[in-house]
N, C-alpha and C positions, 0 to 999 in steps of 0.2 A: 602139312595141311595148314592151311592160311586163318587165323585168327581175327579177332577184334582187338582194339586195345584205347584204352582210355587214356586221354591226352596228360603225357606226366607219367605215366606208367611204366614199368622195366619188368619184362617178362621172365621166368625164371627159364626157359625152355628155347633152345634155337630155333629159330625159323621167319616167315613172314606174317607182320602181323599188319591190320589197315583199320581207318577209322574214316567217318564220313563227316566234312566240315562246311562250309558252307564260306564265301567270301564276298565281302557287302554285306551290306541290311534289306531284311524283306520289304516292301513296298510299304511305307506307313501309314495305319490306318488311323485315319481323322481330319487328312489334309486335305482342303477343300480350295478352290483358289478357280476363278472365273464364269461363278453363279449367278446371275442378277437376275432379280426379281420385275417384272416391270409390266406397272395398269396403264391400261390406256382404253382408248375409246375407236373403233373398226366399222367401217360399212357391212362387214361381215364377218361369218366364225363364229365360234361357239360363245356363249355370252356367260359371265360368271361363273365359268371354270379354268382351274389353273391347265395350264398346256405346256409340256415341260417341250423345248423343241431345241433342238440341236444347229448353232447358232449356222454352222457352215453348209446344212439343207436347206435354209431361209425361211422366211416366216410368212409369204407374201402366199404361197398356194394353203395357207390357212387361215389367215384374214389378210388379206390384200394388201396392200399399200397405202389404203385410203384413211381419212381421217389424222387420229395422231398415232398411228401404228409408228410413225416416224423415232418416237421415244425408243423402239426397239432395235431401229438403224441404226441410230448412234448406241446406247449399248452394246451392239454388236461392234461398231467402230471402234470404241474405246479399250474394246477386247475381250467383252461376254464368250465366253467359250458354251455357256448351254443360257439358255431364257424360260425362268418358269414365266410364262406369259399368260394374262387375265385380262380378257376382255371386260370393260366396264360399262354398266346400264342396264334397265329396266324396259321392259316393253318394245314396240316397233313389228313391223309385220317382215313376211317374206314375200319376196319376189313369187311370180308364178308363168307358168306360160300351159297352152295347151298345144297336142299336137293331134292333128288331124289326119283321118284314114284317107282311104285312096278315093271317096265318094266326099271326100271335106268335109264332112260329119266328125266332131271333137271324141278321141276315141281314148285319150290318157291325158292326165294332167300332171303336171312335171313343177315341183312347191323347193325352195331353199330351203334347207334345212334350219339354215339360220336368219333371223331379222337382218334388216339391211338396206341400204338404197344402192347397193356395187348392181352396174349394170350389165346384166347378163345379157347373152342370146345363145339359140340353139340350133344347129345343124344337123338332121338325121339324112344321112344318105347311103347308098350302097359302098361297101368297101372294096376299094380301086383294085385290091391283089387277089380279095377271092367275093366272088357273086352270092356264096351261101352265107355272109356274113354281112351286117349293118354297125354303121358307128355311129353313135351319140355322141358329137362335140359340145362343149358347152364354151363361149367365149365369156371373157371381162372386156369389156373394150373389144380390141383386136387381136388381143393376146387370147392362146387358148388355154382353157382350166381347169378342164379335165374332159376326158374321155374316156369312153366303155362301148366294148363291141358286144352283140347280141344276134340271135339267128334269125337269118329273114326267112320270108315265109309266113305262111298261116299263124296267128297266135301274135305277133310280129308287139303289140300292144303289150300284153304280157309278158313277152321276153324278155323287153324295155326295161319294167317294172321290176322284176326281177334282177334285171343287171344291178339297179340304181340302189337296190336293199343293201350293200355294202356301201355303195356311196359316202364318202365324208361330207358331201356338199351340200346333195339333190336327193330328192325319193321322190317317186311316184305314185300316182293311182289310176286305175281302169278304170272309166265311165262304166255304167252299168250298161251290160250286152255288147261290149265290146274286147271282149275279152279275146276274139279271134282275131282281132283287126289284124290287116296290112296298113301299115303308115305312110302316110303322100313321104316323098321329100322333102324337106325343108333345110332355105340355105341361110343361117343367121337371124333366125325370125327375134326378136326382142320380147324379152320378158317385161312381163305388167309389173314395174318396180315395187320394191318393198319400199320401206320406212325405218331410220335410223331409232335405236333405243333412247330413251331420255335418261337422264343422270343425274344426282345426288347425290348429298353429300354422304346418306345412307349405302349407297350402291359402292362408295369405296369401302366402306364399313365391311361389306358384302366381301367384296374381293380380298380384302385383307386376310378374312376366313377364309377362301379359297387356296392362297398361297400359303397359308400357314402348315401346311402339313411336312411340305417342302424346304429342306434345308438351303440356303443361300447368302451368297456374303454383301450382297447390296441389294437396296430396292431402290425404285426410282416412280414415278409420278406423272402423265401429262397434264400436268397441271401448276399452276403458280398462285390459286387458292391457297393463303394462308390459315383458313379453318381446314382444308383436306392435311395440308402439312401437321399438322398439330395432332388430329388423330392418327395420320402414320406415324409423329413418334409416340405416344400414346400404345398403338400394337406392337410396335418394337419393346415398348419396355413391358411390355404383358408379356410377350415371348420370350424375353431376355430371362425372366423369374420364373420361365418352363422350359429353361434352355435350349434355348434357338439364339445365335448369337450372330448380328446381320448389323450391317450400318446403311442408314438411308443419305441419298443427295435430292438436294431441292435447289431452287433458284428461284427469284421473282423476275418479271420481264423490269427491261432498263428504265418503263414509264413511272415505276415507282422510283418517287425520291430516293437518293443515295441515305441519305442517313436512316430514313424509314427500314430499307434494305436493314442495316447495321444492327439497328437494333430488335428487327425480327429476328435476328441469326442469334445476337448476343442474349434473345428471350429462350432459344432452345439451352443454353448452357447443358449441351448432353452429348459425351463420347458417339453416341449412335448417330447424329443428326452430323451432316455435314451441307454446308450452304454456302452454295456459289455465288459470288458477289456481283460481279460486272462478267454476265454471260450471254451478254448482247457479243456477236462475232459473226465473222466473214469465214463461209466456210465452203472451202472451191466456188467461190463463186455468188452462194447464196446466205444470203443474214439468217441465220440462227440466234435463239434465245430463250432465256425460263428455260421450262422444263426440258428442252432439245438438250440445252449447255449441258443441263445436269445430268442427264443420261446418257453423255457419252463419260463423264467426269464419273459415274456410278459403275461403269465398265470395267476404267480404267482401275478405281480401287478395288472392284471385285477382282480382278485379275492378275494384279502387280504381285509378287513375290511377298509374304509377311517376311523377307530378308531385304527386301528394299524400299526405297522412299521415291515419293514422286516427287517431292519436295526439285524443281527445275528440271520435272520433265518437260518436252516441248511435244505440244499435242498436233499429232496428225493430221495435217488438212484444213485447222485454224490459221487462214492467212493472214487476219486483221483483225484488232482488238477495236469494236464499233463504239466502246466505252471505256477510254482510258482516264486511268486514273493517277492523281500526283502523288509523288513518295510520302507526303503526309499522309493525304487521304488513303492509301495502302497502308502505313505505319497505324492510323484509326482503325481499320475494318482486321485489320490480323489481332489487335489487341480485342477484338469483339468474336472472335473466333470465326471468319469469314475465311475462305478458299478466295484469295484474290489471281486473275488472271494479270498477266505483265507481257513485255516482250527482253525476250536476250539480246546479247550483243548483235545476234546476224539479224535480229528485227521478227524471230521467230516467235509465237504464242506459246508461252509455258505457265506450268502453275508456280506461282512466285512462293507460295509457303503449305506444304502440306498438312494441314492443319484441319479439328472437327470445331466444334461450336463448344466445345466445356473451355470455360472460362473459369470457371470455381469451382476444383474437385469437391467432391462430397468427404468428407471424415475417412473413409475406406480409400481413397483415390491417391494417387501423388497426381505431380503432373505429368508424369508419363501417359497418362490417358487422353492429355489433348492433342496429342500428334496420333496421325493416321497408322502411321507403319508401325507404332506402339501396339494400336490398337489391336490390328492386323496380326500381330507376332501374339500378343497374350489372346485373342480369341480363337487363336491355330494349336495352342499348347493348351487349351481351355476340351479343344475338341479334342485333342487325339488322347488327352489325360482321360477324357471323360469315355473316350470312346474303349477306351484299353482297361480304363476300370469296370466300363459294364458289363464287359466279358470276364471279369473275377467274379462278381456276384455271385452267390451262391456255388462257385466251383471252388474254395479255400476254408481250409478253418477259421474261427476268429482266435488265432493261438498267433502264438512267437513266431510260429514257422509260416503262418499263413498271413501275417502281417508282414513278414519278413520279405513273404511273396511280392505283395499290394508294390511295397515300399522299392524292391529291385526292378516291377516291369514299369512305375514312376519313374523312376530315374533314369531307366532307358529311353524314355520318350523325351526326357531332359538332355541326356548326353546327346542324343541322336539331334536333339533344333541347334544344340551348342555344336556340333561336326557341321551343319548346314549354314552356318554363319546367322544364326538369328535368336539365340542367346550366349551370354557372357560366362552364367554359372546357374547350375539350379543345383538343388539340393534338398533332398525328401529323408522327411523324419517322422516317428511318430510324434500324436498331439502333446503338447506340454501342458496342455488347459485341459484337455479332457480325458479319462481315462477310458480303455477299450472293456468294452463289458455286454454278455447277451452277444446281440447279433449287430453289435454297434462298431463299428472302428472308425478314429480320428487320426488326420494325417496332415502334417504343415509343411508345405511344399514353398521353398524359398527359392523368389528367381532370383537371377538380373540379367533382366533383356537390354536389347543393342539400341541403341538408337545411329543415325547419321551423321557423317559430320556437316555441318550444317552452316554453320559459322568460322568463319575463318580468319582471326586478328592476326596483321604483318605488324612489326615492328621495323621499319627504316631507319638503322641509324648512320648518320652521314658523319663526314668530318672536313674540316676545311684543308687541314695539313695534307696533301698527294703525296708524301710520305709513309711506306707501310710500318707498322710498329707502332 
């Protein structure tokens, strides 16, 4: 009869014995890698709440394409894999249209759910494949945006109404006494437009809250407001000190002076802020700038590997650099902690040095904190440390054996980044400074993370002699 047997084991008895092992590592939990966060402002959608949406469903059948929803395009270009997206602004009306019975008598009114000036229209007609059934189209333009079928016949108003109560768009309401109506036809009639929300410097304050709940590795901005920028890093480092650990991209358009630029990036001096210097560019075709550049540049770091560097990547679909800069002026802006764009040898757009805006570590910092992929790899070991410790909480003693615990599934999530090529060595011990006592335990977790190689000095040494030796 077929036993167990523990690995190392010698049984005293003949026969078969089996154990059950596992090969590979379980799926790591903490690792987070192509989130970005991104406000912007929509002729329609839901207005100051977050919308997490899944980058390869698109974003355009929940707030269109209009306005600066474009911040989200590029996000997704750069490699957003999900979008917590917030629409941004106060006030603004909705669209409306009404639709008339078979006597032309207004028999249901049909309201957007959300403010906006995106220009609707609506089609009610009978459905081509069966007569007992009606459709509700609603167009943007010429493009259609949703549709709902309903039964025709008696009540025809109400059933409408009824359809549109799940609606994410549009609802309804029945005039009074017309709740039996039959509805005329109608082929694209145009809704009585709404009105776009107005915006403040409060209403990003707004959305900041909104996103906050939501964990993400970049945010980004349509905007090139140097007061909006400053309160987004402001919320960053409020969330940083309730762990939530996110870096933002910003950019100013190319009409502000260069040096101005310089020295607003070198005023953020902070691992979280990262600012795009010359993001004036030719992109398939069309001039992009400010906050477009940076949100496709907020993608890209949401989504890059914490085992890799963008440091000379070449960015997708950037054909021309519409503000080039000279190797000094680049040698200036990288010493002020700027993201400058360059071209390579093939004349291709890449980021010439992957770098944030800290210029001057704080007392706790080295400089491993002004490079991105630094950043990226200790806030990946930050998360899945903290994420793996939250699940001991209260499940171990505070004793020998239950620290000993703490200290083995640390160090697994350290061997495991060090197998993944994205650290060198870590090494978990308990505190030296502080003694474990009560319901209290200290633990000093020593890295050393990877960095690129980056730099690359030849030495050529020649001789005049054509004689080897």
């Amino acid at each position: 009869m077929a036993g167990t047997f523990i690995s190392g084991e010698a049984k005293t008895r003949p026969g078969s014995y089996f154990r059950i092992d596992k090969k590979g590592n379980n799926a790591a939990s903490g690792i987070m890698n192509g989130v970005t966060a991104v406000i912007f402002k929509a002729d329609f959608g839901p207005l100051n709440t977050a919308v997490e949406l899944n980058a390869a469903d698109g974003y355009e059948k929940t707030f269109g394409n209009g306005l600066t929803t474009d911040a989200v395009r590029e996000a997704v270009a750069g490699g957003a894999k999900t979008i917590i997206a917030c629409r941004v602004g106060n006030g603004g009306a909705q669209g409306t249209a009404c639709l008339a019975d078979t006597n032309g008598e207004d028999a249901l009114r049909v309201t957007a759910r959300w403010p906006g000036d995106k220009e609707f229209s609506i089609t009610v007609r009978e459905k081509l494949s069966d007569s007992a059934v009606k459709e509700c189209i609603f167009y943007a333009g010429t493009t259609e945006f949703e549709k709902v079928d309903f039964p025709s016949g008696a009540g025809e108003a109400n059933a409408l109404a009824e359809a549109l109560a799940s609606s994410r768009n549009f609802k309804a309401e029945v005039l009074e006494g017309k709740e039996g109506a039959l509805l005329g036809t109608v082929l694209q009639s145009a809704f009585t437009k709404g009105s776009n929300p107005q915006t403040t410097a409060g209403d990003y304050s707004n959305a900041f809250a909104q996103i906050e709940p939501y964990e993400f590795n970049t945010v980004c901005l349509d905007t090139e407001d140097t007061e909006i920028h400053l309160l987004l890093q402001s919320f960053l480092n409020r969330i940083f000190d309730a762990g939530s650990l996110a870096q933002a991209v910003v950019a100013e358009a190319h009409t502000v002076p260069l040096e101005t630029r310089m020295q607003h990036a070198a005023a953020f001096n902070d691992e979280k802020m990262n600012y795009v210097l010359n993001a004036h560019v030719d992109e398939q075709g069309t001039e992009i700038d400010g906050y477009r550049t940076a949100a496709r540049i907020a993608g890209m770091i949401g989504s890059v590997s914490a085992g890799s560097s963008l440091t000379h990547t070449v960015i997708s679909g950037f054909s021309e650099l519409k503000e080039k800069l000279t190797n000094t002026e680049m040698i200036s802006a990288e010493k002020r902690g700027c993201i400058v764009l360059s071209y390579n040898k093939a004349k291709q757009v890449w980021i010439d040095n992957a770098i944030n805006t800290l210029i001057t570590p704080a007392d706790n910092q080295d400089d491993g904190w002004k490079k991105i992929r630094r950043v990226k790899t200790r806030y990946e070991l930050i998360r899945r440390i903290n994420t793996m410790a939250d699940d001991l909480v209260g499940k171990v003693d505070n004793d020998k054996n239950g620290r000993a615990t703490v200290i083995s599934q640390i160090q697994g999530v350290g061997d495991s980044m060090a197998e993944e090529g994205k650290l060198v060595a870590c090494s978990v011990t308990e505190s030296s400074a502080y003694q474990s006592d009560g319901d209290s335990a200290w633990f000093d977790i020593d890295i050393i993370d990877k960095d690129s190689m980056e730099r690359i000095y030849l030495t050529f040494l020649f001789r005049f002699s054509t004689n080897e030796g």
